[in-house]
PyMOL Python script that loads the backbone (N, CA, C, O; Angstrom):
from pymol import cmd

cmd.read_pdbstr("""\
ATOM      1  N   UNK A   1     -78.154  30.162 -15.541  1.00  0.00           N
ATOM      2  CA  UNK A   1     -77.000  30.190 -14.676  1.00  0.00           C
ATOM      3  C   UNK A   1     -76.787  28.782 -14.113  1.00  0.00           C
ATOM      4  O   UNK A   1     -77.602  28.218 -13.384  1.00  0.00           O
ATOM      5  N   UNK A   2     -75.939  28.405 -14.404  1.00  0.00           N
ATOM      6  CA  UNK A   2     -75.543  27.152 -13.914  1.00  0.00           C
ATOM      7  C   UNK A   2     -74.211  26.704 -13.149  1.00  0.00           C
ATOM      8  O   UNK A   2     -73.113  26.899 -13.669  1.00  0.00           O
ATOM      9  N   UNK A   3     -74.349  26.081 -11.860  1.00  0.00           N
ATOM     10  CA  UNK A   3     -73.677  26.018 -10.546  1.00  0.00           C
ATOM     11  C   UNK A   3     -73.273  24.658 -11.053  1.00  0.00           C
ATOM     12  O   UNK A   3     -73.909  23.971 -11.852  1.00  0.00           O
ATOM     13  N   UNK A   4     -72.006  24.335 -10.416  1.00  0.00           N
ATOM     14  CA  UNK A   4     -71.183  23.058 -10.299  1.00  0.00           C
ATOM     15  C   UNK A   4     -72.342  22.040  -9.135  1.00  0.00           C
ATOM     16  O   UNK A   4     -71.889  20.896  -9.091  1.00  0.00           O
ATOM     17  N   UNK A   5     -73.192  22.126  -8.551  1.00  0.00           N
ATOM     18  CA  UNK A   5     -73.685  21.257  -8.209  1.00  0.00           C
ATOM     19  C   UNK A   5     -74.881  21.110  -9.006  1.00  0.00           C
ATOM     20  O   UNK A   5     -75.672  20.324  -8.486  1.00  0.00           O
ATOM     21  N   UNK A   6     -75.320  21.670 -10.232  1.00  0.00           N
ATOM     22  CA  UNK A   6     -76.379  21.258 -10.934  1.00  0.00           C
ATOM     23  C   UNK A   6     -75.689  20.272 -12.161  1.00  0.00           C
ATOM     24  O   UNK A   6     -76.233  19.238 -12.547  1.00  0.00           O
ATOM     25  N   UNK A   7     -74.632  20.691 -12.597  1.00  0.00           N
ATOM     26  CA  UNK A   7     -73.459  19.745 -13.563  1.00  0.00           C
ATOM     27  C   UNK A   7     -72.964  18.976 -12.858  1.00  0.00           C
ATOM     28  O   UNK A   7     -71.860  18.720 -13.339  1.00  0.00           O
ATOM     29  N   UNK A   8     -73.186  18.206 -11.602  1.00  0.00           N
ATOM     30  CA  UNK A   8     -72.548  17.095 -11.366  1.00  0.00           C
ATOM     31  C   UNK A   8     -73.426  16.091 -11.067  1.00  0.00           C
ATOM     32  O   UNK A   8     -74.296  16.256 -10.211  1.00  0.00           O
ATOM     33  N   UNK A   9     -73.262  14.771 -11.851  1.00  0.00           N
ATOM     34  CA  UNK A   9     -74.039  13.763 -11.890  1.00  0.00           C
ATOM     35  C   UNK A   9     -74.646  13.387 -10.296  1.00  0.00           C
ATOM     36  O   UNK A   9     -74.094  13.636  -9.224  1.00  0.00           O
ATOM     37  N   UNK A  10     -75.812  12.784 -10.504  1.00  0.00           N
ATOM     38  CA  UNK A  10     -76.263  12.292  -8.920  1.00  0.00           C
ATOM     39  C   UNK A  10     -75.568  10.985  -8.429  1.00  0.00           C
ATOM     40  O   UNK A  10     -75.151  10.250  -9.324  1.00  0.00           O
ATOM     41  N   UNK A  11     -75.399  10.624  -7.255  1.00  0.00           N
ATOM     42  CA  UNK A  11     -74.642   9.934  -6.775  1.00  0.00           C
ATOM     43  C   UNK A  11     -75.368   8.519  -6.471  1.00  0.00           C
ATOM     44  O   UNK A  11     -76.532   8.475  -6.072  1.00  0.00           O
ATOM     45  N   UNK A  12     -74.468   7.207  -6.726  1.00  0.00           N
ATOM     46  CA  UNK A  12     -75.880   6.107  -6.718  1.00  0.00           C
ATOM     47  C   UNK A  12     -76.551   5.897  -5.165  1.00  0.00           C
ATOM     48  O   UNK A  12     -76.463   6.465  -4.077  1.00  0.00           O
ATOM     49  N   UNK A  13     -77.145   4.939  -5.634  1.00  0.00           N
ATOM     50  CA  UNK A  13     -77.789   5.018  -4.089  1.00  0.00           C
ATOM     51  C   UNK A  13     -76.326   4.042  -3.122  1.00  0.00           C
ATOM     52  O   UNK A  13     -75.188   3.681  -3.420  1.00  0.00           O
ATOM     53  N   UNK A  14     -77.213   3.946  -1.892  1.00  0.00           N
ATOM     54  CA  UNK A  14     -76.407   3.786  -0.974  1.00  0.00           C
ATOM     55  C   UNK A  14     -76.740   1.803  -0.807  1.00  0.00           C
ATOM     56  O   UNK A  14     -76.067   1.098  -0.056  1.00  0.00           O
ATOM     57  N   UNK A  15     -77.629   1.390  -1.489  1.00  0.00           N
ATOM     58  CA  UNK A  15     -77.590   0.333  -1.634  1.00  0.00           C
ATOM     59  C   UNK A  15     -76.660  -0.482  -3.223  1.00  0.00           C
ATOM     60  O   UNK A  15     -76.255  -1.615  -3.486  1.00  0.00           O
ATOM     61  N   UNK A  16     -76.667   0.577  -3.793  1.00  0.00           N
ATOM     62  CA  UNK A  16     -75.822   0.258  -5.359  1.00  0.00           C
ATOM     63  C   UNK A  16     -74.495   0.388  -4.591  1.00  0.00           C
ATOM     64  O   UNK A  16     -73.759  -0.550  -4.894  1.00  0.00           O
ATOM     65  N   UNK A  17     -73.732   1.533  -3.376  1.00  0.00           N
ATOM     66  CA  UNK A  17     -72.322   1.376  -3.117  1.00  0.00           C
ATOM     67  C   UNK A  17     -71.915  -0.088  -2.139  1.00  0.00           C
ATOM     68  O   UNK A  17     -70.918  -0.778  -2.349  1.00  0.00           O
ATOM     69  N   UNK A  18     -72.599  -0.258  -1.416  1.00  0.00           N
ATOM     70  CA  UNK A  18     -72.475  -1.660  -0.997  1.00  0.00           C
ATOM     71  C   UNK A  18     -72.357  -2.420  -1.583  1.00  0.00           C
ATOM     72  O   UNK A  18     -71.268  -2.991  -1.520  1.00  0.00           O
ATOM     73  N   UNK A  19     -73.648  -3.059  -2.775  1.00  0.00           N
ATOM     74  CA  UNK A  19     -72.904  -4.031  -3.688  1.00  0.00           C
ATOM     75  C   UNK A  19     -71.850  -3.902  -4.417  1.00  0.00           C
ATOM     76  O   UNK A  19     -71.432  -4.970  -4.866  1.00  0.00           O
ATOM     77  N   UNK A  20     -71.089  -2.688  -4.783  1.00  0.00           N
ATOM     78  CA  UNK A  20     -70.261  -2.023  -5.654  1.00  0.00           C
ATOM     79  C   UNK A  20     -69.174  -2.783  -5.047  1.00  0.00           C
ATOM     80  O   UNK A  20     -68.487  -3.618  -5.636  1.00  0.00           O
ATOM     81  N   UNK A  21     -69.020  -2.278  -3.289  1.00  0.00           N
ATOM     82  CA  UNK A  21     -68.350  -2.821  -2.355  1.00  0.00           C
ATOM     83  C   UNK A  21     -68.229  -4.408  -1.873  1.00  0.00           C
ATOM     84  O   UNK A  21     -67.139  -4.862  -1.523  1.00  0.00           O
ATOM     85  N   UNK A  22     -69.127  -5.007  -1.881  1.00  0.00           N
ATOM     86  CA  UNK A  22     -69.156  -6.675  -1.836  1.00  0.00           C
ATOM     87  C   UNK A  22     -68.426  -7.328  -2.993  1.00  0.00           C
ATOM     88  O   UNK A  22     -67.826  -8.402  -2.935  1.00  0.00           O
ATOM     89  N   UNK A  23     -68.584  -6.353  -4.304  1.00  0.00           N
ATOM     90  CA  UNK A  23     -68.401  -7.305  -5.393  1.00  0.00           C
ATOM     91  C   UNK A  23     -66.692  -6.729  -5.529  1.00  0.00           C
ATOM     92  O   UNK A  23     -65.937  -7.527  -6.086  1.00  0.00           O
ATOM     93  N   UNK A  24     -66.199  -5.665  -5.144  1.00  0.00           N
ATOM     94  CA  UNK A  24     -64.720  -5.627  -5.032  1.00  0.00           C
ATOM     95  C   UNK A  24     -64.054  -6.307  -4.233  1.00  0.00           C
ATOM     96  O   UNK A  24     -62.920  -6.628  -4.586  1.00  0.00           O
ATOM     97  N   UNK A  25     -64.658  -6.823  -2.639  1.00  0.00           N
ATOM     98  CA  UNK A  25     -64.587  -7.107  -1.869  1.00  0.00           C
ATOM     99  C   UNK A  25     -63.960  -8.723  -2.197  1.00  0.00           C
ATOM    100  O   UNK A  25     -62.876  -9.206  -1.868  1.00  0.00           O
ATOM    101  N   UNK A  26     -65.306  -9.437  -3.114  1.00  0.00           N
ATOM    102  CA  UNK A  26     -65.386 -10.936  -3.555  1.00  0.00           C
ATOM    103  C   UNK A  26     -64.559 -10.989  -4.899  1.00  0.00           C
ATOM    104  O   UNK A  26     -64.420 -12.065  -5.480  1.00  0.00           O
ATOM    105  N   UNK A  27     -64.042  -9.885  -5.362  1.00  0.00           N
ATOM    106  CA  UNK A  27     -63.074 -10.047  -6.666  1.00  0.00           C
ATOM    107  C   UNK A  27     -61.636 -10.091  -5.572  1.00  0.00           C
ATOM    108  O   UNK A  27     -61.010 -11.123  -5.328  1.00  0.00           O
ATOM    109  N   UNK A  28     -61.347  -8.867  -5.071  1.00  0.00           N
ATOM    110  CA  UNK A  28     -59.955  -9.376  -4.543  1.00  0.00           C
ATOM    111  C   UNK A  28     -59.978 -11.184  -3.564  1.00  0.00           C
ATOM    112  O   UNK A  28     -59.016 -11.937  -3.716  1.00  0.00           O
ATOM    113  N   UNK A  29     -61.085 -11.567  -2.722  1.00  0.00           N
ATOM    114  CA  UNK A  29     -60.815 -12.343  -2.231  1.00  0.00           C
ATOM    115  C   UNK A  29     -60.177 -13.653  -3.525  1.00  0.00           C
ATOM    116  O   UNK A  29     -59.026 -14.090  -3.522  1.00  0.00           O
ATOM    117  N   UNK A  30     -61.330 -14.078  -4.577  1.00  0.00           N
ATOM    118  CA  UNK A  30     -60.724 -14.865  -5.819  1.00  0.00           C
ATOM    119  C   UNK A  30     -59.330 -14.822  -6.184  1.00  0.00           C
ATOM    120  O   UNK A  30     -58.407 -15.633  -6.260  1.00  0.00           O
ATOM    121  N   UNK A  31     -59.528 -13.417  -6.412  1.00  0.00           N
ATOM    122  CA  UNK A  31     -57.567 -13.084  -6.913  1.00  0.00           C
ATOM    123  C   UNK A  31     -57.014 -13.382  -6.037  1.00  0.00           C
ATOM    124  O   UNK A  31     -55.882 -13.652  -6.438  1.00  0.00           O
ATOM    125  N   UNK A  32     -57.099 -13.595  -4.500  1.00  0.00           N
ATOM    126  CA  UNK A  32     -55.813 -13.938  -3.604  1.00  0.00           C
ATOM    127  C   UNK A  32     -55.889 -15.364  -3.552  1.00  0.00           C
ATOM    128  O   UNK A  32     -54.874 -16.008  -3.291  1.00  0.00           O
ATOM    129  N   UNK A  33     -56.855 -15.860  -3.748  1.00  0.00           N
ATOM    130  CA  UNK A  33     -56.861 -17.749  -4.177  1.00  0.00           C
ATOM    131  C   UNK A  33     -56.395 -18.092  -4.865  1.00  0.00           C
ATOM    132  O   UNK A  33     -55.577 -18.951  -4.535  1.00  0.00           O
ATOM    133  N   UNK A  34     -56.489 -17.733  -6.458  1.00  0.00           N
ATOM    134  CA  UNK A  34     -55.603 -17.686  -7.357  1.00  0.00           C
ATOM    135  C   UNK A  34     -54.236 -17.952  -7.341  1.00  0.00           C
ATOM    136  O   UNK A  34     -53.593 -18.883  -7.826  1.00  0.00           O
ATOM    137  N   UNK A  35     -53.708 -16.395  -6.320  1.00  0.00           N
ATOM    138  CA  UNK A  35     -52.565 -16.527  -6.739  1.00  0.00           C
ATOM    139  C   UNK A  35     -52.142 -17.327  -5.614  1.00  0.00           C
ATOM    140  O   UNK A  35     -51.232 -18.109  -5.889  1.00  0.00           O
ATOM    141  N   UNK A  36     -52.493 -17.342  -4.596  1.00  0.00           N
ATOM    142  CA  UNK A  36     -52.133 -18.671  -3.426  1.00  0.00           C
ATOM    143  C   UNK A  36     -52.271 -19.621  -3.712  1.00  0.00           C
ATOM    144  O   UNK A  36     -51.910 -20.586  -3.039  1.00  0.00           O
ATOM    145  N   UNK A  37     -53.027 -19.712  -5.165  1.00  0.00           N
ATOM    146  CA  UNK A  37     -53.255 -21.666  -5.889  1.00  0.00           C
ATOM    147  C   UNK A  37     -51.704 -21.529  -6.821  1.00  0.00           C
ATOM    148  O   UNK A  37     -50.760 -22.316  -6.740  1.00  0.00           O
ATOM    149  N   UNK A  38     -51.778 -20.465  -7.573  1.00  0.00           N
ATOM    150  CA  UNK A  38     -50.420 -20.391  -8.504  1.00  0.00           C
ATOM    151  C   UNK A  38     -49.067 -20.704  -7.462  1.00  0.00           C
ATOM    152  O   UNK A  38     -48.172 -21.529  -7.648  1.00  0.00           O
ATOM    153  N   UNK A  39     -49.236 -19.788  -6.349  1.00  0.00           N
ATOM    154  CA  UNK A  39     -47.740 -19.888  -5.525  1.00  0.00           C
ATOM    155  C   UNK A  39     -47.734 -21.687  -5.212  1.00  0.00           C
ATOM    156  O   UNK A  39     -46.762 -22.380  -5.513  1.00  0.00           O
ATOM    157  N   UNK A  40     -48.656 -22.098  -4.739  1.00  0.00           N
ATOM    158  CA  UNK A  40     -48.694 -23.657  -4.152  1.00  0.00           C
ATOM    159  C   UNK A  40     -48.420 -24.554  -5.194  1.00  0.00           C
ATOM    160  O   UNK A  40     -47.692 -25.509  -4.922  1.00  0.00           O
ATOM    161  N   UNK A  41     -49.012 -24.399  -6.731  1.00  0.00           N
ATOM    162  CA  UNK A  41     -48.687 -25.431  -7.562  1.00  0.00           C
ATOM    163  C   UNK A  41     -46.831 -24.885  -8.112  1.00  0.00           C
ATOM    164  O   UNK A  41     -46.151 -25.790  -8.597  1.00  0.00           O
ATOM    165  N   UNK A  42     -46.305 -23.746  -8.016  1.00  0.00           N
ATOM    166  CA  UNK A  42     -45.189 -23.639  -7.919  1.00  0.00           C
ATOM    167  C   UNK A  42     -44.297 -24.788  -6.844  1.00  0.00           C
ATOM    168  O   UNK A  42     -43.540 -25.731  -7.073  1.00  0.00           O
ATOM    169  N   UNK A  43     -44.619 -24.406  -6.091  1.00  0.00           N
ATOM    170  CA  UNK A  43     -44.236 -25.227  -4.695  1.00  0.00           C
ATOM    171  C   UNK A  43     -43.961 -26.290  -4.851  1.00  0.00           C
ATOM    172  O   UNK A  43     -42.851 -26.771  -4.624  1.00  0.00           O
ATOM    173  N   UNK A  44     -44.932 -26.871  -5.275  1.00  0.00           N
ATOM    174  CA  UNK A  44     -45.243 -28.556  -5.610  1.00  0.00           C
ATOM    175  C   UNK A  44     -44.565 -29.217  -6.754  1.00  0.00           C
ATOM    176  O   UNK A  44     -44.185 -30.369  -6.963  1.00  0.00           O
ATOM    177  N   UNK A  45     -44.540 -28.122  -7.414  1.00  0.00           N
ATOM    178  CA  UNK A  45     -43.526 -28.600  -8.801  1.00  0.00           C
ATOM    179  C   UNK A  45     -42.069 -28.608  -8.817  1.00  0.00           C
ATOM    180  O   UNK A  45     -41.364 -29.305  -9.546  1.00  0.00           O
ATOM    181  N   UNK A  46     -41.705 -27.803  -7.983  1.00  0.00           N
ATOM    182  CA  UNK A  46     -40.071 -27.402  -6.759  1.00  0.00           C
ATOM    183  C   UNK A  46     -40.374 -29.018  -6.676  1.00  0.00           C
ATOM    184  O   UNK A  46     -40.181 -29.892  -7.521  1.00  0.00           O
ATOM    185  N   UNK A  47     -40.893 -29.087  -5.414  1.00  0.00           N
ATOM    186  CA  UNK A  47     -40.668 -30.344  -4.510  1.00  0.00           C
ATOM    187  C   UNK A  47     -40.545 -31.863  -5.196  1.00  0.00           C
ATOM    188  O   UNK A  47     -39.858 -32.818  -4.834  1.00  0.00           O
ATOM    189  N   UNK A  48     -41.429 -31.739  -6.276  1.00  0.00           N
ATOM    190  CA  UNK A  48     -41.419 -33.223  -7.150  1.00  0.00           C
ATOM    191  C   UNK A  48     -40.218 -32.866  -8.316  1.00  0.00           C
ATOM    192  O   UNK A  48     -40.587 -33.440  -9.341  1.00  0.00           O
ATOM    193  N   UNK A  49     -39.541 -32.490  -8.452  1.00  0.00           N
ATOM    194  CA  UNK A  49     -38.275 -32.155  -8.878  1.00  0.00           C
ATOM    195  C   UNK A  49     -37.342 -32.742  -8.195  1.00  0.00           C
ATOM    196  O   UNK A  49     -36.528 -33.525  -8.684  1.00  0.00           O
ATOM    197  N   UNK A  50     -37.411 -32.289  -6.610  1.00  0.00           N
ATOM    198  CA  UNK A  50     -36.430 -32.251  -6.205  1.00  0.00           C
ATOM    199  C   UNK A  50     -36.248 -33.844  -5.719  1.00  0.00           C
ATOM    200  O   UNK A  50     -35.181 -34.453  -5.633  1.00  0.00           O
ATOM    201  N   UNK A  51     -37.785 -34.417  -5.386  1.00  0.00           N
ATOM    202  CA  UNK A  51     -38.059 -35.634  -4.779  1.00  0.00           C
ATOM    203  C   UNK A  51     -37.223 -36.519  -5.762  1.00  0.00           C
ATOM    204  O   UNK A  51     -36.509 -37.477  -5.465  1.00  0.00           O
ATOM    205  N   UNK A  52     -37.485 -35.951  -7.089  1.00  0.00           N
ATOM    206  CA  UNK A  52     -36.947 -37.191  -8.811  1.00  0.00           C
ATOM    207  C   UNK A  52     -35.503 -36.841  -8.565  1.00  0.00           C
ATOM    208  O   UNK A  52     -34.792 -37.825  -8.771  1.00  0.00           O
ATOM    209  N   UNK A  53     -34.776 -35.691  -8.166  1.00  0.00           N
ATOM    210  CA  UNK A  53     -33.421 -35.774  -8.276  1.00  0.00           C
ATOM    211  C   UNK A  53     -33.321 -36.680  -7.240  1.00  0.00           C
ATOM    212  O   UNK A  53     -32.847 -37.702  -7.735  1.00  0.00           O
ATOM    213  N   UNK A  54     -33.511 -36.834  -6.109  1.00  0.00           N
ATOM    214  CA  UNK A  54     -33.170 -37.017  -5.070  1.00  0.00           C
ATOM    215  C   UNK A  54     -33.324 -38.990  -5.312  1.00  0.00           C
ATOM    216  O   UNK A  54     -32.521 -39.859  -4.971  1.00  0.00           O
ATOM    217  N   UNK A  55     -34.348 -39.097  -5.847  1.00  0.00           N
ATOM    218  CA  UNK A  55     -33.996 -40.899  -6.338  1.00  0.00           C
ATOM    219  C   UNK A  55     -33.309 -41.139  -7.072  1.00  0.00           C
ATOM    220  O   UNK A  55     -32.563 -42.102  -6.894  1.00  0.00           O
ATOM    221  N   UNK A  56     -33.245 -40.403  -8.193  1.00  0.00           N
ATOM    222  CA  UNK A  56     -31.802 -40.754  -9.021  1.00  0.00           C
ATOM    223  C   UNK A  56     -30.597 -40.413  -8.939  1.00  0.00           C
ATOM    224  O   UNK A  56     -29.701 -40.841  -9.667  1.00  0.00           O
ATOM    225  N   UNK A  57     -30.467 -39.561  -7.987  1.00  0.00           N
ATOM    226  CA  UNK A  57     -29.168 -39.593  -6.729  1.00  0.00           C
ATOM    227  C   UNK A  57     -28.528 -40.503  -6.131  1.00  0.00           C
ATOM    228  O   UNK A  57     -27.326 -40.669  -5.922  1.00  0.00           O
ATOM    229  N   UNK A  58     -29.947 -41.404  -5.732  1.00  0.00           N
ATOM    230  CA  UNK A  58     -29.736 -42.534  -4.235  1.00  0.00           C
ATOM    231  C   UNK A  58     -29.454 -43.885  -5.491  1.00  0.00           C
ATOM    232  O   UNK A  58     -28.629 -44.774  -5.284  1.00  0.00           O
ATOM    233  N   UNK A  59     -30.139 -43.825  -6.526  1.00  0.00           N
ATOM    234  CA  UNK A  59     -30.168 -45.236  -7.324  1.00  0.00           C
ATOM    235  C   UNK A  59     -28.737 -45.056  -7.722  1.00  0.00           C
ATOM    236  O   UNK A  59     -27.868 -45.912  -7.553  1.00  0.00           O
ATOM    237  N   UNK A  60     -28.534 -43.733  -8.331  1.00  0.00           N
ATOM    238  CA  UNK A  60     -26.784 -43.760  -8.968  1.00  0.00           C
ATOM    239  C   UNK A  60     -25.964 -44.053  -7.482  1.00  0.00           C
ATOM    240  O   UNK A  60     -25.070 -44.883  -7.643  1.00  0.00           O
ATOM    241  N   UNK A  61     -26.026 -43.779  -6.716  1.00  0.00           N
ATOM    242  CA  UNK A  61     -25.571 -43.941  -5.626  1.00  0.00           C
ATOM    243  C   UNK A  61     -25.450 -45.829  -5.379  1.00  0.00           C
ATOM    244  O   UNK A  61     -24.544 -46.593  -5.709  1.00  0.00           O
ATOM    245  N   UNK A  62     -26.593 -46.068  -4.768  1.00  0.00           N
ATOM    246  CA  UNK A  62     -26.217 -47.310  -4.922  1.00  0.00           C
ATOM    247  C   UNK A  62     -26.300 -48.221  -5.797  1.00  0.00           C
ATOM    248  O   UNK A  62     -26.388 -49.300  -5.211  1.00  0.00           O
ATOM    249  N   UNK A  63     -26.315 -48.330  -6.750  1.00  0.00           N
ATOM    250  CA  UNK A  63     -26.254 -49.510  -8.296  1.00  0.00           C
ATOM    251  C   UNK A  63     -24.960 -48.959  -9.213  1.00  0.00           C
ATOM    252  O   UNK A  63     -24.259 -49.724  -9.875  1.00  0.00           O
ATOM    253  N   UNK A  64     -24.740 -47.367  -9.137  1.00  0.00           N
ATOM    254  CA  UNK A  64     -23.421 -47.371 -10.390  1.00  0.00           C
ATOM    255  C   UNK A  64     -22.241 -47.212  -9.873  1.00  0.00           C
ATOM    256  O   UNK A  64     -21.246 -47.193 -10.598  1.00  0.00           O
TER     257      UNK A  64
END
""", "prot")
cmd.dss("prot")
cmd.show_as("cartoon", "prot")
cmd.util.cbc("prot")
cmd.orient("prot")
């Protein structure tokens, strides 16, 4: 005779869910660096765009 709590696997220990927990913990923190490194080198690539229009604006401006 067999009961649903003899068919269900044992549960890990309580020191395996903590690290389980640290290491989800230290994966999302990476991924939000990431993408806060991706959003910033976006940023930066905007801005030095805009810096190069913005001299060859001022040079056509004053020389042509």
């Amino acid at each position: 005779m067999d009961t649903e709590f003899e068919n269900r696997p044992a549960r890990p220990s309580i020191l395996k869910r903590v690290l389980a927990g640290l290491v989800l913990i230290l994966a999302v923190v990476v991924a939000f660096k990431l993408l806060i490194g991706m959003v910033m080198a976006v940023f930066w690539l905007i801005v030095t765009v805009a810096v190069v229009v913005a001299i060859l604006w001022a040079l056509k401006t004053i020389f042509w």
